[in-house]
C-alpha positions as a Markdown table, in Angstrom:
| # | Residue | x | y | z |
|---|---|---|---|---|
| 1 | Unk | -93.8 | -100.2 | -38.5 |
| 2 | Unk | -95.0 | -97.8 | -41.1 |
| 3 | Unk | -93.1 | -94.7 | -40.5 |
| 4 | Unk | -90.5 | -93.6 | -37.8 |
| 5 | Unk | -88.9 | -90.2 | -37.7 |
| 6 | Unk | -85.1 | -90.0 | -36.0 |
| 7 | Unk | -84.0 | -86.4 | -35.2 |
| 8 | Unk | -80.8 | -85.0 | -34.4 |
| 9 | Unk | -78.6 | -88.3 | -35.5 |
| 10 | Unk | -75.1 | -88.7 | -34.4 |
| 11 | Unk | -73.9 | -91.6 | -35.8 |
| 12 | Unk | -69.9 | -92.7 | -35.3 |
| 13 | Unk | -67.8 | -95.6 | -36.7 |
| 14 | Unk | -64.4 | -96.6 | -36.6 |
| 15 | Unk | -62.5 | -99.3 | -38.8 |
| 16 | Unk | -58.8 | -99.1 | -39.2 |
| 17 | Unk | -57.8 | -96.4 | -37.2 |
| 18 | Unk | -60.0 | -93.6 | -39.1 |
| 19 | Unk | -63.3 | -92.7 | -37.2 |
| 20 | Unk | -66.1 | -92.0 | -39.4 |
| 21 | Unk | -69.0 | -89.8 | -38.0 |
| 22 | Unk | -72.8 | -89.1 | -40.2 |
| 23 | Unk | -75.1 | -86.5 | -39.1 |
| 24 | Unk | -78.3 | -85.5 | -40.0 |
| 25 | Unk | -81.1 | -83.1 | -38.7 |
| 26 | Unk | -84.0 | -85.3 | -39.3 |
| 27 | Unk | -84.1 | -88.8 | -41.2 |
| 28 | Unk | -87.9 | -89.6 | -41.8 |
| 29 | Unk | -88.2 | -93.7 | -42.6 |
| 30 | Unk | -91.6 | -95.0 | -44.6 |
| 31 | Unk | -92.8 | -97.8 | -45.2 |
| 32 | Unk | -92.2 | -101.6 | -43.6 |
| 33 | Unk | -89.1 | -100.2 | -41.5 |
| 34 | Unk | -87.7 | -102.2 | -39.3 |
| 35 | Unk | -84.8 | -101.0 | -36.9 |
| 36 | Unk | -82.0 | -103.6 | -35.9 |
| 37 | Unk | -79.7 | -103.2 | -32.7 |
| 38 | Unk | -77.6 | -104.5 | -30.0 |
| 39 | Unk | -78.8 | -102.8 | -27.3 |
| 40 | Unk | -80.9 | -99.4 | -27.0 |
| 41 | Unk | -80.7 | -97.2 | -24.5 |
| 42 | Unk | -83.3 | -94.3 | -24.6 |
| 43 | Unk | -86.2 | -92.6 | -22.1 |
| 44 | Unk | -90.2 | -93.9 | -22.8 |
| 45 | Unk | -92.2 | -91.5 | -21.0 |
| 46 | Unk | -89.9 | -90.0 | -19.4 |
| 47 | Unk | -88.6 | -93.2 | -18.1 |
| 48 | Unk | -84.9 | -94.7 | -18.6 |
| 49 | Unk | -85.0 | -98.0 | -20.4 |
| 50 | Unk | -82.4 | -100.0 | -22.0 |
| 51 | Unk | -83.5 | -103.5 | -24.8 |
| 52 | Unk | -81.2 | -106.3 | -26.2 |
| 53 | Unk | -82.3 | -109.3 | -28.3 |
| 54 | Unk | -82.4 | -111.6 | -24.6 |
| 55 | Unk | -84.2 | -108.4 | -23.5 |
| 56 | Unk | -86.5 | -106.9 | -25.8 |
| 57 | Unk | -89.5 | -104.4 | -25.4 |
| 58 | Unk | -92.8 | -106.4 | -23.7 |
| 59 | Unk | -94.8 | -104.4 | -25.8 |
| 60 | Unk | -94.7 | -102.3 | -28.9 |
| 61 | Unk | -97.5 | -99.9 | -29.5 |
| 62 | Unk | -98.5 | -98.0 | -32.8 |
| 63 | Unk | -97.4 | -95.2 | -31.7 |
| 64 | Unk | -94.2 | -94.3 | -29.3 |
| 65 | Unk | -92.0 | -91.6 | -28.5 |
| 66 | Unk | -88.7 | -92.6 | -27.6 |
| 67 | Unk | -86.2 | -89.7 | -26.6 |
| 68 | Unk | -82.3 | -89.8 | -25.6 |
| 69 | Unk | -81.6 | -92.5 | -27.7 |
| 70 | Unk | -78.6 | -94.4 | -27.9 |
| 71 | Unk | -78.1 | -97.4 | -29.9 |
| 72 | Unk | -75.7 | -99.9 | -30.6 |
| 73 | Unk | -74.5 | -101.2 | -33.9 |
| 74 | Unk | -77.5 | -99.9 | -35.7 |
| 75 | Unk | -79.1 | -101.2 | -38.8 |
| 76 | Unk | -82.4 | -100.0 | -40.4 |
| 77 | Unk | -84.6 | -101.1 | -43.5 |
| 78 | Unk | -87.0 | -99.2 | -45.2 |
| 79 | Unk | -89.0 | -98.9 | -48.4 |
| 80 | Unk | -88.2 | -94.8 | -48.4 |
| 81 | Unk | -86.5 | -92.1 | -46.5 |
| 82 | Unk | -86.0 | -88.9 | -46.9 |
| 83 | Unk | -82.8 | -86.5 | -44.7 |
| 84 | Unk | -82.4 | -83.1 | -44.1 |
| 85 | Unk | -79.3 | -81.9 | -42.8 |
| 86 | Unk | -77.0 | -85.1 | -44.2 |
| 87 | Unk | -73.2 | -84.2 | -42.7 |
| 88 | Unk | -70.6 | -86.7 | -43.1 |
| 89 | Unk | -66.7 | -86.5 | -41.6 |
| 90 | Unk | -63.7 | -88.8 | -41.2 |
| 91 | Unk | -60.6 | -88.6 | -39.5 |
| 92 | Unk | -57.7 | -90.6 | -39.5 |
């Protein structure tokens, strides 16, 4: 896809005992992004859905809004982004 726009990220890891946790306000992708995961969970119209790689999305349209998003183990590539808001915490 050409652009996707992720809002109000909440993103936690842990390795070792010490949990890791990135925020951000926005984070605006451009450019050939592609989004990797082990399953997503989010709301498409309103409507709960949840994808994995044996169960991915029938369809992708050029345009989708996807809200209450929840993702596992996520991965992202993209010629550009841009973040406002970048927060970053760890604890042991």
């Amino acid at each position: 896809m050409s652009k996707a726009v992720l809002k109000d990220v909440d993103q936690v890891a842990e390795r070792g005992g010490v949990t890791s946790r990135t925020t951000t306000g926005s984070l605006s992708l451009n450019g050939g992004v592609v989004m990797y995961t082990t399953k997503m969970s989010a709301k498409l119209l309103g409507v709960p859905v949840t994808f994995t790689p044996a169960h991915p999305p029938p369809l992708t349209l050029p345009y989708m809004v996807m809200t209450d998003v929840v993702s596992e183990r996520p991965s992202v590539r993209a010629d550009g982004a841009a973040i406002d808001g970048l927060g970053i915490s760890t604890r042991a």
